[in-house]
C-alpha positions in Angstrom: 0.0 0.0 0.0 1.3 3.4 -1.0 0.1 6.8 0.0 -2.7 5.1 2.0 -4.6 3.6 -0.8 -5.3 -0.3 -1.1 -4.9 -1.6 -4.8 -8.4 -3.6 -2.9 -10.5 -1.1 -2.3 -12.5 1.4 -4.5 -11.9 5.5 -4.7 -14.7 8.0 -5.2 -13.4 11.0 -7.3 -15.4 14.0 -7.7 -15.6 15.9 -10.6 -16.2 19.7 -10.1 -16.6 20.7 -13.2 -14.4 24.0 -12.6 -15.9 24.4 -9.3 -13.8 23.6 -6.2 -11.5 21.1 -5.5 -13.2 17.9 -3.5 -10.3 15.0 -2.6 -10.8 11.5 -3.7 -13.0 9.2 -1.6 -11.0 5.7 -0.3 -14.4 3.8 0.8 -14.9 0.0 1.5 -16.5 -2.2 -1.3 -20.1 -2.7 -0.6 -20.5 1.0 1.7 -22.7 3.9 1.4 -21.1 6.7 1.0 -21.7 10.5 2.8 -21.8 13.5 -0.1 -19.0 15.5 0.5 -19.2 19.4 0.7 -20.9 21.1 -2.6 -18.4 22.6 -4.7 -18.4 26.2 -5.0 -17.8 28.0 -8.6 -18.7 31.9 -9.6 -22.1 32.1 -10.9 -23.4 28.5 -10.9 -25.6 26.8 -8.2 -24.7 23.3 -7.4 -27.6 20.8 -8.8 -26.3 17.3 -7.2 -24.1 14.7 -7.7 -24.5 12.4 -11.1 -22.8 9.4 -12.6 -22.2 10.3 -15.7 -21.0 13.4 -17.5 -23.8 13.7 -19.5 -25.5 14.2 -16.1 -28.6 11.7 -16.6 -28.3 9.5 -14.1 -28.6 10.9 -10.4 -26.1 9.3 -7.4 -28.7 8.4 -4.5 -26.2 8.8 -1.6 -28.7 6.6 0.2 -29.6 3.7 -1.3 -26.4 3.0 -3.7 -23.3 1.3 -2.2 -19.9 1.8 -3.6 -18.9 -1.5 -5.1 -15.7 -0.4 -7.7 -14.0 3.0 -8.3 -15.9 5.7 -10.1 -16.0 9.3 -10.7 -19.1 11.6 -9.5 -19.5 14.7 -11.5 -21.0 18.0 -10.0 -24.1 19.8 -12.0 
């Protein structure tokens, strides 16, 4: 293990979209997840947290467990 990372376990990285920086996520596989801070940028509100860039697919904090890495991307 280097820089406190396991090769085993999954990272959450959040995508800001320009807005302000959020640090990766080491979870355990199979756990729920807390939503970080919102990101702050200029002129934009912050709409949520989505799986995809193309922002269709919400991320339900609750009900979705983390079972591989992925990115989040801020609307």
């Amino acid at each position: 293990m280097k820089g406190g990372f396991s090769l085993k376990n999954p990272v959450v990285t959040f995508e800001t979209n320009g807005g302000s920086n959020i640090n990766p996520m080491p979870v355990d596989v199979d756990t729920h997840i807390f939503a970080p801070q919102e990101p702050k940028k200029d002129g934009y509100i912050f709409a949520g947290w989505y799986e995809d860039a193309a922002f269709t697919k919400v991320f339900d904090f609750d009900s979705t467990a983390v079972t591989q890495s992925m990115t989040l991307y801020a609307k």
